[in-house]
N, C-alpha and C positions, 0 to 999 in steps of 0.2 A: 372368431373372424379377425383376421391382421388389420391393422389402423396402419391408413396411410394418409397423407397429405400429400398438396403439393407443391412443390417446389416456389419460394418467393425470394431465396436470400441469393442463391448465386449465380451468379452473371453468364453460365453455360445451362447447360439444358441437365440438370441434374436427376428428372424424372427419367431419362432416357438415360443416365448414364445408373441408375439403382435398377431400372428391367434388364442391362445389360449386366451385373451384378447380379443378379437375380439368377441368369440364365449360366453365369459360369460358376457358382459356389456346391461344392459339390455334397455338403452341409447345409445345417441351417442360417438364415440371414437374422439373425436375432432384433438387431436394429440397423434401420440406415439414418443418420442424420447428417445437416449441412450447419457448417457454422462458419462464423469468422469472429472477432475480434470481441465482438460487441453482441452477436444473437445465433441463437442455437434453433432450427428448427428439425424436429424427426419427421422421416418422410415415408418411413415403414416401421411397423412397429408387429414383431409376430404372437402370435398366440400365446405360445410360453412365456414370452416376456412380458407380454400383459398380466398372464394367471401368479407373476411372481407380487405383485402387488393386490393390496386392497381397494383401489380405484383408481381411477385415470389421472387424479389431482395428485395422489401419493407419487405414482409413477413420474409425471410431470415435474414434481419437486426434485426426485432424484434426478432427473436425468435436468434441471438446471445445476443439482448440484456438480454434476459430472463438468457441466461446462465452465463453471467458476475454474475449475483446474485446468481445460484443455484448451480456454485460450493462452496458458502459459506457451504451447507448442509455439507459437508468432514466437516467442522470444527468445525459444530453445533454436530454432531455426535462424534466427542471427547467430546467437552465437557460436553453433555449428559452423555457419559462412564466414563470420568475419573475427571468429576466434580459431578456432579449432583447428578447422579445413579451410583456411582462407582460398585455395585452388579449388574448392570446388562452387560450381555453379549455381546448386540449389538443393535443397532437402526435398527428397519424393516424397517419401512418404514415414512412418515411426509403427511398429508393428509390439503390443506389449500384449506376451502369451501369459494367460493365470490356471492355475488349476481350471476351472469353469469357462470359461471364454478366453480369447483372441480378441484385443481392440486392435482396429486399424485405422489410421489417421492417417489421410489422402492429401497431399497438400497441394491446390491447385491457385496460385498467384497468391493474393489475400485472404482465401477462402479453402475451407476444407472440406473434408467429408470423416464422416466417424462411422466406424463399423461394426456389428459386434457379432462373433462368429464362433464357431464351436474350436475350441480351443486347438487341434491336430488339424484345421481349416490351412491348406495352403495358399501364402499370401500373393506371390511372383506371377500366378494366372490372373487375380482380381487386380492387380496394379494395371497388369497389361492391355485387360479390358477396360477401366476409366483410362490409359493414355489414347488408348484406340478412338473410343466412343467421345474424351475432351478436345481432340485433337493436340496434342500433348509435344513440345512445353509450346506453353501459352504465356509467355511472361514470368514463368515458374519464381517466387521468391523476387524476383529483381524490385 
């Protein structure tokens, strides 16, 4: 059975925006999590990716390890805006495909969402469903 939580860190309705997720991934939703800066919480967590671990504590450690690295995004996202592409507005979103999975890191103000999805997962329909369901931009990066 899939582990879910719900939603405490971010500032929009994040449980409504993972059923809508839900309803357009044409694959599996392997995980959905919300983070920002400072705390990572999963908010779906499915079958296979549970049975890839030896308990829920094991899984837990990895998936803080995962977050040591993905609050880096905050500061890839500056330097994107005020190095790189100074004309542009804001960073959507960061999509990294591996043999095994597709992460997808959603980026809504200070706050994100992290995906993980069967690898040949198309990203451009699930962006379009969290800008639909966030009300999108919302302050995006400013």
């Amino acid at each position: 059975m899939p582990a879910t939580n719900r939603s405490k860190l971010s500032s929009f309705d994040a449980d409504r925006v993972r059923r809508a997720v839900q309803q357009t991934v044409s694959g599996p939703l392997y995980s959905f999590c919300e983070y920002d800066t400072e705390s990572f919480r999963p908010l779906y967590i499915d079958d296979r990716t549970i049975a890839l671990y030896d308990s829920s504590d094991e899984m837990l450690e990895h998936f803080e390890r995962i977050h040591t690295h993905v609050h880096m995004d905050f500061m890839q996202i500056e330097l994107f805006r005020n190095t790189l592409f100074p004309t542009a507005e804001r960073v959507e979103y960061i999509a990294t495909s591996m043999d095994v999975l597709k992460l997808l890191r959603v980026y809504v103000g200070d706050e994100a969402l992290l995906l993980a999805l069967a690898p040949d997962e198309p990203v451009e329909p699930i962006v379009a469903v969290i800008k639909e369901t966030v009300g999108w931009p919302r302050n995006q990066n400013s």
